[in-house]
TORKE-687624 format. One record per atom (N, C-alpha, C): x, y, z; residue number from 1; atom name. Coordinates in steps of 0.05 Angstrom, whole numbers, plus 32768, in hexadecimal, padded with zeros to 4 digits. Layout:
<pts>
<<X; Y; Z>; NUM; 'CA'> ...
</pts>
This chain:
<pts>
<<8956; 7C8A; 80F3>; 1; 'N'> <<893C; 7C80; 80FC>; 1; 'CA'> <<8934; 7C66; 80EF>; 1; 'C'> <<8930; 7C61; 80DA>; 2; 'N'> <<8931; 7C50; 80C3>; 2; 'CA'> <<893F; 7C33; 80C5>; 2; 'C'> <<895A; 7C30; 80DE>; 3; 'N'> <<8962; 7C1E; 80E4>; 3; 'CA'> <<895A; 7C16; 8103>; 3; 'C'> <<8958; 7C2A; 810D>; 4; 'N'> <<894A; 7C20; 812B>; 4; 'CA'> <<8928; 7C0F; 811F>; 4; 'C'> <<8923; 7C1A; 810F>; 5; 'N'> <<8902; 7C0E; 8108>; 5; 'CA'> <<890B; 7BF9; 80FA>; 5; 'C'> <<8915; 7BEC; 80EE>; 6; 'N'> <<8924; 7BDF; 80E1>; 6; 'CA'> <<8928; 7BC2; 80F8>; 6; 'C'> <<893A; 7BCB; 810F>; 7; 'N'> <<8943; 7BBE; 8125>; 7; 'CA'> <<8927; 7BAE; 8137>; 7; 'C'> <<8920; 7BC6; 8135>; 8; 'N'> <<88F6; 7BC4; 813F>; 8; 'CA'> <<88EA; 7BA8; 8131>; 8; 'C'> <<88ED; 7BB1; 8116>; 9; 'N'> <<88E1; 7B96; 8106>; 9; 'CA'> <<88E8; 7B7A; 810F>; 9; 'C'> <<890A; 7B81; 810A>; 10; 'N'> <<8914; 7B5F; 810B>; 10; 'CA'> <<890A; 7B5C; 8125>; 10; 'C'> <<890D; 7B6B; 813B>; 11; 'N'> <<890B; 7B57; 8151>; 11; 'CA'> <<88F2; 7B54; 8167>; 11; 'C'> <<88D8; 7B68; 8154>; 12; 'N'> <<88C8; 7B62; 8161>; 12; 'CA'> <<88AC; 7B5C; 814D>; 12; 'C'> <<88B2; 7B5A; 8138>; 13; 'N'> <<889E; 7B54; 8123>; 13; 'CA'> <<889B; 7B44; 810D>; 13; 'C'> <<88B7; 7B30; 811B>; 14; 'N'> <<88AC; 7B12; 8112>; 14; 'CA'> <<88A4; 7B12; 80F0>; 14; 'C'> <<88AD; 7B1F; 80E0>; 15; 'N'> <<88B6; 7B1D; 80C2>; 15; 'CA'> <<88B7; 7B00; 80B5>; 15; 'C'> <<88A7; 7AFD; 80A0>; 16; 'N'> <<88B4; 7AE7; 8091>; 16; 'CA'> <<88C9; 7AEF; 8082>; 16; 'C'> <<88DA; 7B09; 8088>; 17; 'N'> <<88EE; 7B0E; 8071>; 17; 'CA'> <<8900; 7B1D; 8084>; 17; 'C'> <<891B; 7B1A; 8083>; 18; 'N'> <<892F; 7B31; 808B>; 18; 'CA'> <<8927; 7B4B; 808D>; 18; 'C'> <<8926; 7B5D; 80A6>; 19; 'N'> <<8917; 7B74; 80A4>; 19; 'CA'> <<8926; 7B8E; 8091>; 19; 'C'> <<8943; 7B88; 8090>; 20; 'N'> <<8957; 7B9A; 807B>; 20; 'CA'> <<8952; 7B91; 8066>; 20; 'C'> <<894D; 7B76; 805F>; 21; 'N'> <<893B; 7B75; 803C>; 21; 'CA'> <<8931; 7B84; 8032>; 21; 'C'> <<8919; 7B9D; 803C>; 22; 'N'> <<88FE; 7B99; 8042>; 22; 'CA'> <<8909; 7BBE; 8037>; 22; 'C'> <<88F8; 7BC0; 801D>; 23; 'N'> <<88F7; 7BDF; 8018>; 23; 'CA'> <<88E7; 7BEB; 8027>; 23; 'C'> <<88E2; 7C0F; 8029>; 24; 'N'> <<88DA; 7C1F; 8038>; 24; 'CA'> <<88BD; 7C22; 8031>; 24; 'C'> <<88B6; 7C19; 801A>; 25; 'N'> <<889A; 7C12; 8013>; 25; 'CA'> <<888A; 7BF8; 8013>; 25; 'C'> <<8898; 7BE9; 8019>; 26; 'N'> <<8893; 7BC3; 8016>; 26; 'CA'> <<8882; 7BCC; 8030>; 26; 'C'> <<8869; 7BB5; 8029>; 27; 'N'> <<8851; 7BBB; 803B>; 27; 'CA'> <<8858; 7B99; 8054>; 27; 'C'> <<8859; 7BA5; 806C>; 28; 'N'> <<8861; 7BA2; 8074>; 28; 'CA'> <<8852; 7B83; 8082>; 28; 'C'> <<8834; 7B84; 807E>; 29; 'N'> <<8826; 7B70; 8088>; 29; 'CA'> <<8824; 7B57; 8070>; 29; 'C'> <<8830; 7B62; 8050>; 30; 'N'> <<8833; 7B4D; 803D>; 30; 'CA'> <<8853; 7B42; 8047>; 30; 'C'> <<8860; 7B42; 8059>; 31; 'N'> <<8879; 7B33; 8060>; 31; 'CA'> <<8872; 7B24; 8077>; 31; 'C'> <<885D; 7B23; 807F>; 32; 'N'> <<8856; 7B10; 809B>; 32; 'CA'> <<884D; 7B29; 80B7>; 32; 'C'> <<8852; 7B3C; 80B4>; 33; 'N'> <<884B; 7B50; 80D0>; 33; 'CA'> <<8827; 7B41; 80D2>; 33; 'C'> <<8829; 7B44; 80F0>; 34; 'N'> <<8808; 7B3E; 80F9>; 34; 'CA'> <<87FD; 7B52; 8103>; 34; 'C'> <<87E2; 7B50; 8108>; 35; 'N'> <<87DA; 7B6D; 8128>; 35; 'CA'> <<87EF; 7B68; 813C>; 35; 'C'> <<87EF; 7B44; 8148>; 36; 'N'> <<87F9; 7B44; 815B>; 36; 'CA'> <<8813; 7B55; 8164>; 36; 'C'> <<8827; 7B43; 8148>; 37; 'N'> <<883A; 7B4D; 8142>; 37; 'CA'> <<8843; 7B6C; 8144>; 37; 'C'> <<882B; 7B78; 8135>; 38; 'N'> <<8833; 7B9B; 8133>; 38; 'CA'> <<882C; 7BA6; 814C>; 38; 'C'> <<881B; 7BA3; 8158>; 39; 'N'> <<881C; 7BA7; 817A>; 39; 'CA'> <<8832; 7BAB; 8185>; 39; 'C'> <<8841; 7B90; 8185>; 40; 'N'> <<8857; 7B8B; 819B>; 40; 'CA'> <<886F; 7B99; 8188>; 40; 'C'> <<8872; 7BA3; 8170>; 41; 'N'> <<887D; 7BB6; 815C>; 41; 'CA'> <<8877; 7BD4; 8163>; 41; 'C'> <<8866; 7BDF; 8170>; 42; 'N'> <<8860; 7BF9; 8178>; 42; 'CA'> <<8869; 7C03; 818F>; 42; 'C'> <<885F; 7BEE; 819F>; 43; 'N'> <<8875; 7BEC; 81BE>; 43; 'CA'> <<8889; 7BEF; 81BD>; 43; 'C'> <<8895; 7BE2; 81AB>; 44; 'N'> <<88AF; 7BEB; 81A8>; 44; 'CA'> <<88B7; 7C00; 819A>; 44; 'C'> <<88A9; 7C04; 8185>; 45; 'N'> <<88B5; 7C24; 8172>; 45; 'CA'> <<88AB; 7C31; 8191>; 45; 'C'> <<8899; 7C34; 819F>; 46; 'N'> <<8897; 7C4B; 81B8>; 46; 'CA'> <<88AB; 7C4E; 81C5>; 46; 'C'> <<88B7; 7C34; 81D5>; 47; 'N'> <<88CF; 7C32; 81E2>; 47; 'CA'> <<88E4; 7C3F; 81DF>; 47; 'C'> <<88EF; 7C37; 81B9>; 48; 'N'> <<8909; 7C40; 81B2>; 48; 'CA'> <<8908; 7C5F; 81A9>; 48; 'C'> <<88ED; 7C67; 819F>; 49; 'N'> <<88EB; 7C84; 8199>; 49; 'CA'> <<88E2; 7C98; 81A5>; 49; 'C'> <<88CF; 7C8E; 81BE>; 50; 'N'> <<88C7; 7C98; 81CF>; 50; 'CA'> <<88B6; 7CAC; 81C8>; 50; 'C'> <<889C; 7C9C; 81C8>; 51; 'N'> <<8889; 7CAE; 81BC>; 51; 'CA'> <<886E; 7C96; 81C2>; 51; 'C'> <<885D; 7CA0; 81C1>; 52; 'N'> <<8847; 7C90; 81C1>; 52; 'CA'> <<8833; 7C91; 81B1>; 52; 'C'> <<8823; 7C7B; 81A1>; 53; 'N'> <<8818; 7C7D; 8187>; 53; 'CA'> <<87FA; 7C81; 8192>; 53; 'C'> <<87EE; 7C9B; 8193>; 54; 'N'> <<87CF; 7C96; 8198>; 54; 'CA'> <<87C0; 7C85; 8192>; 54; 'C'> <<87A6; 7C83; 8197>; 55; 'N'> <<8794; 7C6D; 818E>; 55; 'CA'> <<8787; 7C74; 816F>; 55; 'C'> <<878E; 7C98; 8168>; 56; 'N'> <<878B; 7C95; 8147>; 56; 'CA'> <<8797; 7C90; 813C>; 56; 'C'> <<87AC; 7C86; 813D>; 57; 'N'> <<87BF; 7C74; 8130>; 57; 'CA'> <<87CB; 7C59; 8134>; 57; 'C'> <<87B4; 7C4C; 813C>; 58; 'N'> <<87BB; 7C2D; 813F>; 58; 'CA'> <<87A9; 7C20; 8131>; 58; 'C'> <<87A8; 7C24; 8114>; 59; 'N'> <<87A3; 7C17; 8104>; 59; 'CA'> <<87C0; 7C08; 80EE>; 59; 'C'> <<87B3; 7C04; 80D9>; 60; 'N'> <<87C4; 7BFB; 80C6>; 60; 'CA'> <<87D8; 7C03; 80BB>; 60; 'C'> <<87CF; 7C17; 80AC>; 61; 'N'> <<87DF; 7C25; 809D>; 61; 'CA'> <<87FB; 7C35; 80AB>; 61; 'C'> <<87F0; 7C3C; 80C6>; 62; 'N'> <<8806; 7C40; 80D5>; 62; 'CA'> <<881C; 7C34; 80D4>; 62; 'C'> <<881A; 7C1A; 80D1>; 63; 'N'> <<8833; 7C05; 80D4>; 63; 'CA'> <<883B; 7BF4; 80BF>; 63; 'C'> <<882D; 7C02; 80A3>; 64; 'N'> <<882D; 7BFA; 8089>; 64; 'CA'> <<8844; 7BEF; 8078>; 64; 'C'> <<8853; 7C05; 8087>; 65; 'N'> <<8874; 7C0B; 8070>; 65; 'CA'> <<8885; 7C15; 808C>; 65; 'C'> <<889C; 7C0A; 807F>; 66; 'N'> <<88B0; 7C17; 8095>; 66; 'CA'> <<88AD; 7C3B; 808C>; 66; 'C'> <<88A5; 7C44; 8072>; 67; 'N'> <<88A2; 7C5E; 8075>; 67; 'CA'> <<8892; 7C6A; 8082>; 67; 'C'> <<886D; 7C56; 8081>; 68; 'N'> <<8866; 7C6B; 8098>; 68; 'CA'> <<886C; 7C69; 80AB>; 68; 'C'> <<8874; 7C52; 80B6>; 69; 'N'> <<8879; 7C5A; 80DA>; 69; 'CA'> <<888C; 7C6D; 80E1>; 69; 'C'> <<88A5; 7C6E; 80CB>; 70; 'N'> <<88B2; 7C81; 80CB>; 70; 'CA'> <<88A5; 7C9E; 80D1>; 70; 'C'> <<888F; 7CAC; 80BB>; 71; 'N'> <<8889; 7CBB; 80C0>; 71; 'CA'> <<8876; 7CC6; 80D4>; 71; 'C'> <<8869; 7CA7; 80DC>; 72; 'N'> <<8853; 7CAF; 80EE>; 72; 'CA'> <<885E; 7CC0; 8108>; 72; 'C'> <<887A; 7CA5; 8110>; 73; 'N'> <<888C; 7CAE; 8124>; 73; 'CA'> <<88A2; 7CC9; 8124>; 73; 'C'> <<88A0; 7CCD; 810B>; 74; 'N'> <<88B0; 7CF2; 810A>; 74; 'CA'> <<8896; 7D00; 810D>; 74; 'C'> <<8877; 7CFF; 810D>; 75; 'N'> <<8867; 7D17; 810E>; 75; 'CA'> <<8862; 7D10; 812B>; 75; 'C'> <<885A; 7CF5; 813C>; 76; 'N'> <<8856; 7CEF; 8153>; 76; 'CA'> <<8872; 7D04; 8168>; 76; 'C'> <<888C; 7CFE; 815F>; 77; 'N'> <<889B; 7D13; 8167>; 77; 'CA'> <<889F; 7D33; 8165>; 77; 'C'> <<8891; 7D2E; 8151>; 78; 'N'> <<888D; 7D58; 8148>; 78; 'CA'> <<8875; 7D64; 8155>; 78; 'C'> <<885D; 7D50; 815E>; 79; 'N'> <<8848; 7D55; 8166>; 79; 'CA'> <<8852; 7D5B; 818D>; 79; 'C'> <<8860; 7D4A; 8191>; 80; 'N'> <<886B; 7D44; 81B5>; 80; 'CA'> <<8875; 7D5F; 81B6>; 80; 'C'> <<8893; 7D61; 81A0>; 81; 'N'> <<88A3; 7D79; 81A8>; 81; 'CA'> <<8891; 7D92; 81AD>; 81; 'C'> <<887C; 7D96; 819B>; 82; 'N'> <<8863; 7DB1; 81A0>; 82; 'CA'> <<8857; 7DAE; 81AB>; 82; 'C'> <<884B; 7D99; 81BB>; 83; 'N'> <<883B; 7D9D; 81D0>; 83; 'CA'> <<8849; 7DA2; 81EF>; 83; 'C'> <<886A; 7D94; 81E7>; 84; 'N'> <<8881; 7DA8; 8202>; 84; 'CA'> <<8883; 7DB6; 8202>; 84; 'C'> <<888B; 7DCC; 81EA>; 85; 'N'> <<888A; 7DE5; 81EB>; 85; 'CA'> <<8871; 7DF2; 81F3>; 85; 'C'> <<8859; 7DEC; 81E8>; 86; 'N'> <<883D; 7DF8; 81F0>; 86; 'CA'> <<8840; 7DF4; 8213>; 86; 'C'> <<8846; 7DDD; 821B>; 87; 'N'> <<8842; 7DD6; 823A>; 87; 'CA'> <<8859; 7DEB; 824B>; 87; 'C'> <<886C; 7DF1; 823F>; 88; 'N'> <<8885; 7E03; 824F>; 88; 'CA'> <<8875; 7E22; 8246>; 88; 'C'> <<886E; 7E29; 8235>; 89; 'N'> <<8868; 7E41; 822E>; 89; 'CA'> <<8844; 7E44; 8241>; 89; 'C'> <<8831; 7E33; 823F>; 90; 'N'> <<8820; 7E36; 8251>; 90; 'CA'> <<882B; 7E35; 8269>; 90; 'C'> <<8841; 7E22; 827A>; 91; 'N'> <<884C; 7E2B; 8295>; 91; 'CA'> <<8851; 7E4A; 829A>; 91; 'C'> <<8863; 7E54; 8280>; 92; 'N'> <<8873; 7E72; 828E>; 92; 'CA'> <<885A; 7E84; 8284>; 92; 'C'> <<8848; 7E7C; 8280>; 93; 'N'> <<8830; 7E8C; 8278>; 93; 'CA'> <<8821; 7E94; 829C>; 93; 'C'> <<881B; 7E7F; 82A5>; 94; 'N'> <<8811; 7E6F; 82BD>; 94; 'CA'> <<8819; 7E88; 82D7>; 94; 'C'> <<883B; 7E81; 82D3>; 95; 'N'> <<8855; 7E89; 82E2>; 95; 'CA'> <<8851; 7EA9; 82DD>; 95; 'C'> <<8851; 7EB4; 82CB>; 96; 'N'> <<8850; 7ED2; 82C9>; 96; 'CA'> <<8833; 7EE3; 82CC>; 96; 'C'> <<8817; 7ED1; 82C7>; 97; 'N'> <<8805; 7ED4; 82D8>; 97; 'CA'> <<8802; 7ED7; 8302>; 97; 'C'> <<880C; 7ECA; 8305>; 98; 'N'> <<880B; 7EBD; 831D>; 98; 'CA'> <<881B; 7ED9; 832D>; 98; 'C'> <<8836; 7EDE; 8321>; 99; 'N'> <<8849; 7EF3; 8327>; 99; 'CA'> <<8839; 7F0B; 8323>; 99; 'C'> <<8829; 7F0D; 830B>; 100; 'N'> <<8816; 7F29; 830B>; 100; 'CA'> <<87FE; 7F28; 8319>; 100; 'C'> <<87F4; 7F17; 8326>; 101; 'N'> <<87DE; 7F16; 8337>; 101; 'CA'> <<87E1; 7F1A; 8354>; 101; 'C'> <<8804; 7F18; 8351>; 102; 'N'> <<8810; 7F13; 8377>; 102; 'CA'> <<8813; 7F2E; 8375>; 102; 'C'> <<881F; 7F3F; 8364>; 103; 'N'> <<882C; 7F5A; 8361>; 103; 'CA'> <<880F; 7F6A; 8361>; 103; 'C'> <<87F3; 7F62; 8357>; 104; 'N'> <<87DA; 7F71; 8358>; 104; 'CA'> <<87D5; 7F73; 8378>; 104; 'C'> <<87D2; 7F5F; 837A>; 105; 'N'> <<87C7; 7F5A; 83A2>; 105; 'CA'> <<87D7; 7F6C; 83B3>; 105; 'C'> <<87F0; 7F69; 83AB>; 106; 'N'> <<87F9; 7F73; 83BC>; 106; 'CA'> <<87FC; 7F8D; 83B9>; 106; 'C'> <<87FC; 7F9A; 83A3>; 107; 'N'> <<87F3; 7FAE; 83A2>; 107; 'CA'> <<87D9; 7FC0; 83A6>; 107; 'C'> <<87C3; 7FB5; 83A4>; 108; 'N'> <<87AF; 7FB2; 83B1>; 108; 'CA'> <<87A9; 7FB3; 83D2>; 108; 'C'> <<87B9; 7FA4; 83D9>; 109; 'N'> <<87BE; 7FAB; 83FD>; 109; 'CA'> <<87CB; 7FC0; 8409>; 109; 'C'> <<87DB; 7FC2; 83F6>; 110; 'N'> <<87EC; 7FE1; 83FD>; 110; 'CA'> <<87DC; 7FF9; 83F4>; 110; 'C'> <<87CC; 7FF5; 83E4>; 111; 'N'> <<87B9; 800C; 83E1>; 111; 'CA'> <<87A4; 8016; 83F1>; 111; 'C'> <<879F; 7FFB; 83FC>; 112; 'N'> <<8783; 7FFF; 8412>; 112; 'CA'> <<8795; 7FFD; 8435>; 112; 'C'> <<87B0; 7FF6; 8435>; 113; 'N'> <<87B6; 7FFB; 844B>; 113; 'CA'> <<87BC; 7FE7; 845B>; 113; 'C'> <<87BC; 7FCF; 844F>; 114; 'N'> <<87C0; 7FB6; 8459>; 114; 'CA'> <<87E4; 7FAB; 845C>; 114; 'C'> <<87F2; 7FC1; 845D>; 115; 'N'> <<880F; 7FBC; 844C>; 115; 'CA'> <<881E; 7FBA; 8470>; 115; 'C'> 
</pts>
């Protein structure tokens, strides 16, 4: 991960320094990063990691250190993967409702003679 964000830097955040120079704590707006800059730096961490950074996290500190973006973008992915599972598990929730409401009715019709 660490080198794709890395790749991110050099080529979309315009560095006054080599972005592999650049330790995992070196603050990232004392090497030249701008707003502008980290903007068009998020677009792209979205792109390559595929994830999207809400609006509570488009501040600073987000894009501080190659560590936090690192981390922001491992919890932004831990947060996606559980809200798929929540979204597949509310589906077969949905799905097995639906099957017990078709299996009520119709049993219901057959009781009163509608069969």
């Amino acid at each position: 991960m660490e080198k794709n964000i890395r790749k991110a830097l050099a080529s979309h955040a315009k560095l006054a320094v080599d972005a592999d120079g650049i330790s995992t704590t070196q603050n990232l707006f004392d090497v030249g990063l701008t707003s502008f800059a980290c903007v068009q730096l998020m677009m792209r961490l979205e792109e390559v990691f595929e994830v999207e950074f809400p609006d509570e996290l488009l501040k600073k500190p987000t894009f501080e250190t190659i560590a936090a973006i690192e981390l922001n973008i491992r919890q932004l992915r831990s947060a996606e993967a559980a809200l798929g599972h929540l979204q597949k598990i509310v589906a077969f929730g949905t799905l097995v409702l639906a099957g017990a409401l078709q299996e009520s009715i119709a049993d219901t019709m057959l009781s009163i003679g509608f069969a």
